[in-house]
C-alpha positions as CSV (number, residue, x, y, z in Angstrom):
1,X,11.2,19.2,0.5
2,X,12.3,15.7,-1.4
3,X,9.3,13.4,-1.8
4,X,12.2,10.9,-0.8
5,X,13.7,12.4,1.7
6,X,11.1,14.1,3.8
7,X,11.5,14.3,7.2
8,X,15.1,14.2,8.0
9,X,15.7,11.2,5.4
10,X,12.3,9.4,6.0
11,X,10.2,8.8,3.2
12,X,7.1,11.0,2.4
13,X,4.8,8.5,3.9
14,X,6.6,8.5,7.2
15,X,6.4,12.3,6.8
16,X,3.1,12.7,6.4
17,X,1.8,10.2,9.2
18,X,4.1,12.5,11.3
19,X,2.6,15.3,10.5
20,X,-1.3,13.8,11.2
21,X,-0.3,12.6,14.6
22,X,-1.0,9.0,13.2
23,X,0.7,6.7,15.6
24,X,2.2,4.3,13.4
25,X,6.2,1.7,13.8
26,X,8.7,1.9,11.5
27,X,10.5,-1.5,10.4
28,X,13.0,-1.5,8.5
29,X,14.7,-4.7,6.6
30,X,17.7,-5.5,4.6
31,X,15.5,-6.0,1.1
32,X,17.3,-8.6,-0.8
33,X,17.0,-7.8,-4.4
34,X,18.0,-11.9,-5.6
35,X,15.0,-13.1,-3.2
36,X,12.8,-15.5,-4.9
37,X,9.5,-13.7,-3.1
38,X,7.9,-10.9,-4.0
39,X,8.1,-7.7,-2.2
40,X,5.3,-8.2,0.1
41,X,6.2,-12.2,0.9
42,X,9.8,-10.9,1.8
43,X,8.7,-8.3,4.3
44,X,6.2,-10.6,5.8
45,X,9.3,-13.3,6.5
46,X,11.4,-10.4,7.2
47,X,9.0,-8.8,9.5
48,X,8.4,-12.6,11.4
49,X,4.7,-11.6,11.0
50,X,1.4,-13.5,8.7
51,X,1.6,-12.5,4.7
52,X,-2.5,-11.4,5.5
53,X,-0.9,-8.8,8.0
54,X,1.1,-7.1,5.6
55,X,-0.5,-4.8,2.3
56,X,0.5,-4.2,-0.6
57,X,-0.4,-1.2,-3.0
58,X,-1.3,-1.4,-6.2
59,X,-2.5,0.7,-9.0
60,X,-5.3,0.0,-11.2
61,X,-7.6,2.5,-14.0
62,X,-11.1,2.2,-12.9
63,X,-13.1,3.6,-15.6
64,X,-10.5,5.2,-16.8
65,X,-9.0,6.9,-13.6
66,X,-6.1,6.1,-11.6
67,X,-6.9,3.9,-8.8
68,X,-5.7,2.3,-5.8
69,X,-6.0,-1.2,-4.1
70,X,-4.5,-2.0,-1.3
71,X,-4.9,-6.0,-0.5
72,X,-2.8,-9.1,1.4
73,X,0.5,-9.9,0.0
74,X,-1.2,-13.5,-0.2
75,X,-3.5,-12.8,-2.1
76,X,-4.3,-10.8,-5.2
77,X,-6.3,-7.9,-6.6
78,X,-10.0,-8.6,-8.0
79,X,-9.9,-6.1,-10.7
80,X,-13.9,-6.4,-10.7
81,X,-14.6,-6.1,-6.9
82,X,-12.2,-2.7,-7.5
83,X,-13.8,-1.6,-10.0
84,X,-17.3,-1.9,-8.3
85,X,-15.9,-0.8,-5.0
86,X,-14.8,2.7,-6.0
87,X,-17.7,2.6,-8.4
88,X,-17.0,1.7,-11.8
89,X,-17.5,-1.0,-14.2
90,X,-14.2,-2.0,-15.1
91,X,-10.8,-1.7,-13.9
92,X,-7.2,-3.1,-15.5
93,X,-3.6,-3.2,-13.9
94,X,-1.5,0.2,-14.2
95,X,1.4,0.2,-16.0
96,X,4.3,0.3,-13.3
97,X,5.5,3.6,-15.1
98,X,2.1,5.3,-14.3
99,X,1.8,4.2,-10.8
100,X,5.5,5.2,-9.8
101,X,4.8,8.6,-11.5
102,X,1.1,9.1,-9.8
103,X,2.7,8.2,-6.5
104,X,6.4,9.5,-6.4
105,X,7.3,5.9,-5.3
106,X,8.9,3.2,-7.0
107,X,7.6,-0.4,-7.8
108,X,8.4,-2.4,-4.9
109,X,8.2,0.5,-2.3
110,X,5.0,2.1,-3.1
111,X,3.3,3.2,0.0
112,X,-0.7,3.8,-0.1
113,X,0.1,7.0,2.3
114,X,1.7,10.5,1.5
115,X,1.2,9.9,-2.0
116,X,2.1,12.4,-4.7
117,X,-1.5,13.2,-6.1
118,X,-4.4,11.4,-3.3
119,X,-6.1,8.5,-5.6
120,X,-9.4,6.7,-5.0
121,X,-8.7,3.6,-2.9
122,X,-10.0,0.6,-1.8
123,X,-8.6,-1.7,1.1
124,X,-9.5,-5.2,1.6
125,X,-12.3,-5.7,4.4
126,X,-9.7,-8.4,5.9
127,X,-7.8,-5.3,7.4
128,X,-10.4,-5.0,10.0
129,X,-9.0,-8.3,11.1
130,X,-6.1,-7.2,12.5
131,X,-4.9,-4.8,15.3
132,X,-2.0,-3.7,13.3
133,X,-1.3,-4.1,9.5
134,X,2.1,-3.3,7.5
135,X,2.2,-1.7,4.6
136,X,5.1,0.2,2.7
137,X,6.7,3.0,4.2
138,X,7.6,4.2,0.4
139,X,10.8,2.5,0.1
140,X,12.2,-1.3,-0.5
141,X,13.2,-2.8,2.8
142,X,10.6,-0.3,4.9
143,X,7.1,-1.1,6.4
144,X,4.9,1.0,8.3
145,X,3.0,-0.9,10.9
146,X,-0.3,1.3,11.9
147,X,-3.8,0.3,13.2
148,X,-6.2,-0.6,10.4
149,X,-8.8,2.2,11.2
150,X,-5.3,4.8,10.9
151,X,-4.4,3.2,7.4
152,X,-8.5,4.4,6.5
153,X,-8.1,7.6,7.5
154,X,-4.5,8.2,6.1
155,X,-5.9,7.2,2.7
156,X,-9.6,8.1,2.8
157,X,-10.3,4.5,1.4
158,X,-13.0,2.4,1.5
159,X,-13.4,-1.2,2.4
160,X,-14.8,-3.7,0.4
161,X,-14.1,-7.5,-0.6
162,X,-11.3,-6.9,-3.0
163,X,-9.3,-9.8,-2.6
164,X,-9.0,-13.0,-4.3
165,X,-6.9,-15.9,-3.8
166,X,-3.6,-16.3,-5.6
């Protein structure tokens, strides 16, 4: 089955919270590739919801190993506060060709569930501030809204502090 196309044409990560039984909405949004914001600021104004409600993935080497962290599209990622949350020393940005080929997603659409090869992750504590988060459904122009304690379990991350201000 088509990483892309699983489940009758949804993505993998709509696939797999299918097949957990993960409650979780689908919203969908004409992504506008000459928009000023980036991909998580867009959805957020698409969506008519707060930028620290909606998550974006990123991909990081900790120590050397392919990593995940998943913070608010307001904000950025504290490579340090990574690094020490999966526990490692040091951590630096992916190259977007390693995290699209680690995740089977592409830059833009990378979802932090149903995931090609399951990566350490951490998720910003400020997730537990919410009832219901957004995060990519593994395409541009799709979000996956799901509870914040369902996003834990689909991932097996961690929380820790690993935002910073942008």
């Amino acid at each position: 089955m088509s990483r892309k196309h699983a489940a009758g044409g949804a993505t993998h990560a709509v696939h797999a919270l299918i097949e957990s039984g993960i409650p979780h909405t689908l919203h969908p949004y004409d992504h506008d590739p000459a928009s000023d914001l980036s991909y998580g600021l867009e959805a957020a104004a698409e969506l008519g919801v707060e930028p620290d409600q909606v998550f974006k993935t990123l991909c990081a080497y900790v120590d050397g190993r392919l990593s995940v962290g998943i913070v608010p599209v307001s904000g950025m990622l504290d490579l340090k506060a990574l690094a020490h949350a999966l526990g490692g020393k040091k951590a630096e940005m992916a190259p977007p060709a390693d995290a699209e080929r680690a995740t089977g997603y592409v830059v833009g659409g990378i979802s932090p569930i149903g995931q090609r090869k399951a990566l350490p992750t951490a998720i910003d504590e400020t997730v537990e501030l919410w009832d219901t988060v957004y995060v990519s459904g593994g395409r541009r122009g799709l979000d996956i809204g799901l509870a914040p304690a369902d996003l834990i379990a689909a991932t097996g991350g961690v929380t820790a502090p690993i935002a910073k201000e942008s």
